[in-house]
N, C-alpha and C positions, 0 to 999 in steps of 0.2 A: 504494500500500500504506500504510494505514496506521499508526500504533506501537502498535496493539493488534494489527495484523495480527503486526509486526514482535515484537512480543513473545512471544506465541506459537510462530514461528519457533525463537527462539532457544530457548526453553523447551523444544521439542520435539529441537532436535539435544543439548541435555544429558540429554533424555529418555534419548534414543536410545544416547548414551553410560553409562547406566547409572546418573545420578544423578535420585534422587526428586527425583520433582516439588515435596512440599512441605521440601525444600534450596533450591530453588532461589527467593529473593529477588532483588530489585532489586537491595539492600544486598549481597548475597554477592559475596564476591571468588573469585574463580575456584581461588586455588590454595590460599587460605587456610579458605575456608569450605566447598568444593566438591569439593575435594582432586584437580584435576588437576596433572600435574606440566607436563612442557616437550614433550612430544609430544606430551599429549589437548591440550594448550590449543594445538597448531599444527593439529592435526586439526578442533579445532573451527572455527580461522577458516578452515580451509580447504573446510568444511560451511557455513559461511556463503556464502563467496564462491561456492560452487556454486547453492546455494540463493536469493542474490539477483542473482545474476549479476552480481557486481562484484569487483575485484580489491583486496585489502585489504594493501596497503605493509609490510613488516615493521616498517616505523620506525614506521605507527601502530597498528599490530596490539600493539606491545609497548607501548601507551600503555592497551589496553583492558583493564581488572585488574579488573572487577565486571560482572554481566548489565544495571545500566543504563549502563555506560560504553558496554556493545555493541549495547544497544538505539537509544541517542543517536546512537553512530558510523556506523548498520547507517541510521535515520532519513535522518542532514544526510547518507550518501553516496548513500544512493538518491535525495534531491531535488534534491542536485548532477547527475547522472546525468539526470535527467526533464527538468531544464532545458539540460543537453547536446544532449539528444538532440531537441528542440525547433528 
């Protein structure tokens, strides 16, 4: 997959959550500019983790606070992951 695949991704489950598409930037922080509070943003990483089929740590989940923080983390653990499983 991609990070334009993986962008998109993401884009789509904040879709799906109700925020416009043109909100959602790179730059956007998730509770600041996006306005999820502490459940949509546990929902969301919990739509990611389904979506790429990876398990996402609380300790680095509370590290992702912008769509390209989640796009980077959502990248290096799917390539961790492809070289695992190799």
């Amino acid at each position: 997959m991609t990070q334009i695949d993986i962008k998109r991704e993401v884009i789509s489950v904040l879709g799906n959550m109700g925020i416009a598409e043109r909100a959602i930037t790179e730059k956007a922080n998730f509770s600041k500019d996006l306005g999820l509070d502490s459940l949509d943003f546990v929902e969301m990483v919990m739509e990611f983790e389904l979506r790429f089929n990876l398990s996402i740590p609380t300790i680095e989940a509370e590290k992702i606070c912008t769509v390209k923080h989640a796009i980077d983390y959502l990248n290096a653990a799917l390539r961790k992951e492809s070289v695992t499983r190799s």
